[in-house]
C-alpha positions in Angstrom: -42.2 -5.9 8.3 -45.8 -6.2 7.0 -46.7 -3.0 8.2 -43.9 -1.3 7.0 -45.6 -2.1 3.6 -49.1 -2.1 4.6 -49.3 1.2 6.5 -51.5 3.5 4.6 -53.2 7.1 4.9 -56.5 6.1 6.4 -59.1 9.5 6.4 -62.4 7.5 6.5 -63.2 5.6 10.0 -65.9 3.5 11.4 -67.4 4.9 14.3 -65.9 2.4 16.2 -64.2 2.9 19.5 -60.7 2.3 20.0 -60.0 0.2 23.1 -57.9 1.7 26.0 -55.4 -1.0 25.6 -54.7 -0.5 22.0 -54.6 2.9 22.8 -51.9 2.1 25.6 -49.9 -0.1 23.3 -49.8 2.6 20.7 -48.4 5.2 23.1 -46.1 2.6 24.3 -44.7 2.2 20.4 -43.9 6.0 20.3 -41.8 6.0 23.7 -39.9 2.8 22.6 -38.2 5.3 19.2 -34.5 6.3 19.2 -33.8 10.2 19.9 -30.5 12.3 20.5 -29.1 11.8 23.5 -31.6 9.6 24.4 -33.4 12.8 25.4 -37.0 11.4 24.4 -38.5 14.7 24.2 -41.7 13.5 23.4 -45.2 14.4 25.4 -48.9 13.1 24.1 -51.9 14.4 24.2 -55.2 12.0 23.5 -58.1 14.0 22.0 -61.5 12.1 22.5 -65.6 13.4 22.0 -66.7 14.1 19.0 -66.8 18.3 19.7 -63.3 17.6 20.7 -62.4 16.2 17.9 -64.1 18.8 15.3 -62.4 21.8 17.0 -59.0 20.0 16.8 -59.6 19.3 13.2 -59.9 23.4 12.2 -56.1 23.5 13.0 -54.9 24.1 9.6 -57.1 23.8 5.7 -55.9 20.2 5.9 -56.6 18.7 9.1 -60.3 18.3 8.2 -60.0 14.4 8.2 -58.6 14.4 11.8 -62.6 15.2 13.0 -63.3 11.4 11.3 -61.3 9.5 13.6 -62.2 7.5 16.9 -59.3 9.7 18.7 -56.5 11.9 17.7 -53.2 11.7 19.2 -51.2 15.0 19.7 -47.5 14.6 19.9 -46.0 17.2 21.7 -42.6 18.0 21.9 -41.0 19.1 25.5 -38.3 21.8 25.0 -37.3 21.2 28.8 -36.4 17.5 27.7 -34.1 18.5 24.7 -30.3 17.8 25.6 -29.8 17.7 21.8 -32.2 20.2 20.6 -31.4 20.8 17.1 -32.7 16.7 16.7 -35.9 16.8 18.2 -38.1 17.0 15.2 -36.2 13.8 14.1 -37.1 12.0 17.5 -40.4 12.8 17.5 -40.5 11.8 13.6 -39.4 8.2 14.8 -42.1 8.6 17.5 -44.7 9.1 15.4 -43.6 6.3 12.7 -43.8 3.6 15.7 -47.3 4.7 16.2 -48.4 4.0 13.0 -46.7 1.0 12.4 -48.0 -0.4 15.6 -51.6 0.9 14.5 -51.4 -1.4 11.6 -50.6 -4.6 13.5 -53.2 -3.8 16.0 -55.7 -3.3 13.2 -55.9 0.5 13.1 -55.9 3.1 10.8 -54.2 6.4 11.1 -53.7 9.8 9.4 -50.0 12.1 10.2 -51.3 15.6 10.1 -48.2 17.8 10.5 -48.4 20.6 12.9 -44.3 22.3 13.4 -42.5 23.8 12.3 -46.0 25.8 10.8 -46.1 28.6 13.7 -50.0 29.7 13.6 -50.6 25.6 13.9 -48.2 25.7 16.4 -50.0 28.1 18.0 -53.6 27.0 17.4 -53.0 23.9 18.9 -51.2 25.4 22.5 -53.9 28.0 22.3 -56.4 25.4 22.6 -55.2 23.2 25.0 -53.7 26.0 27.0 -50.5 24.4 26.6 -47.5 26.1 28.5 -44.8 27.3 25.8 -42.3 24.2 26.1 -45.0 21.8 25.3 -44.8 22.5 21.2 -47.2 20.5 19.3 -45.3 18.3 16.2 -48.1 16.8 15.0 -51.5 15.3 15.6 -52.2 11.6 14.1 -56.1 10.7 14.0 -56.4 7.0 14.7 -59.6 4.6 14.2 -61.1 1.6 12.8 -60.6 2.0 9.1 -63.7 2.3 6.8 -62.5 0.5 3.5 -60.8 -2.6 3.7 -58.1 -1.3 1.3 -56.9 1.1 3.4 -54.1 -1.0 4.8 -53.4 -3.0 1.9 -49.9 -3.4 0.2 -48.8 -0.5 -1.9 -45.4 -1.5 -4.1 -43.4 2.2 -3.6 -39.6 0.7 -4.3 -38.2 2.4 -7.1 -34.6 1.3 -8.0 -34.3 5.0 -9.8 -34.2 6.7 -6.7 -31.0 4.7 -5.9 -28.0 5.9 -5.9 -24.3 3.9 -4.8 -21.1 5.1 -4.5 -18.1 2.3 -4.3 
C-alpha cells in the first residue's frame, strides 16, 4: 500500500531512460484492472523521441509537462471491445491507476493528463496518430525518472470530514 500513499504528480524528469522492462511491467499493471463485463477495452500507445514527445504535449493548455517525461503512455479506449459501454471510462480509470501505482514501486514518476471526454483533445490526439475512430484516446500519462526526490514522498490526504455513515 505504500504507493497508494506515495504516488505523486511528478512534472519534472531526469533525462533518464526508462528501461523496456519497466516499461513492460507498467503496461502489464493496466491490463491486470477490473472493467464491465470483463470487456478490458483498453489499447496503449507508447510515445518515445523527444519531437515526439513535444508535439504530443500541445494536446490541450495543460499537457505542457507531458514533453518532460522519458515516454508518454496513451491509453486508448477500443469501442469495438465495449460489451458494457456506458463503463468504459471507469475501466480505463482503473487502468490507468495500476499504471501509476506500479510506476511508484518500480521507481518512476508519472503525470495523468486527461484527454476524454474533451472532444477537440479527443481529436487532436487521433488526428495525430491517425488513429481509426474506435480507438478513442482517455488519457495520456508521461512517465520518467523523477527530478526531486520529494516527488514520491508521503502526502497525509485522509480527512475524517469527508466521511459520512449511515447505520
Amino acid at each position: 500500500m505504500n504507493s497508494i500513499f506515495t504516488r505523486r504528480s511528478v512534472r519534472d524528469f531526469l533525462e533518464k531512460e526508462v528501461e523496456a522492462e519497466k516499461i513492460e511491467k507498467l503496461l502489464k499493471a493496466g491490463m491486470q484492472a477490473p472493467s464491465a463485463a470483463n470487456q478490458q477495452p483498453w489499447e496503449f500507445l507508447v510515445v518515445k523521441g523527444k519531437e515526439n514527445l513535444e508535439k504530443l504535449s500541445q494536446a490541450h493548455m495543460y499537457s505542457g509537462p507531458l514533453k518532460n517525461a522519458n515516454i508518454n503512455v496513451v491509453v486508448l479506449g477500443n469501442t469495438e471491445r465495449m460489451r458494457a459501454p456506458d463503463y468504459w471510462q471507469q475501466d480505463l480509470g482503473a487502468c490507468t491507476q495500476n499504471i501509476l501505482l506500479e510506476a511508484v514501486e518500480l521507481g518512476l514518476g508519472t503525470l495523468w493528463c486527461g484527454i476524454a471526454p474533451k472532444e477537440d483533445r479527443v481529436e487532436f490526439i487521433q488526428s495525430l496518430y491517425g488513429l481509426d475512430p474506435n480507438l478513442v484516446p482517455f488519457c495520456v500519462i508521461a512517465v520518467g525518472y523523477p527530478k526531486n526526490e520529494d516527488d514520491n514522498k508521503f502526502l497525509d490526504r485522509y480527512d475524517p470530514a469527508r466521511i459520512s455513515y449511515i447505520n
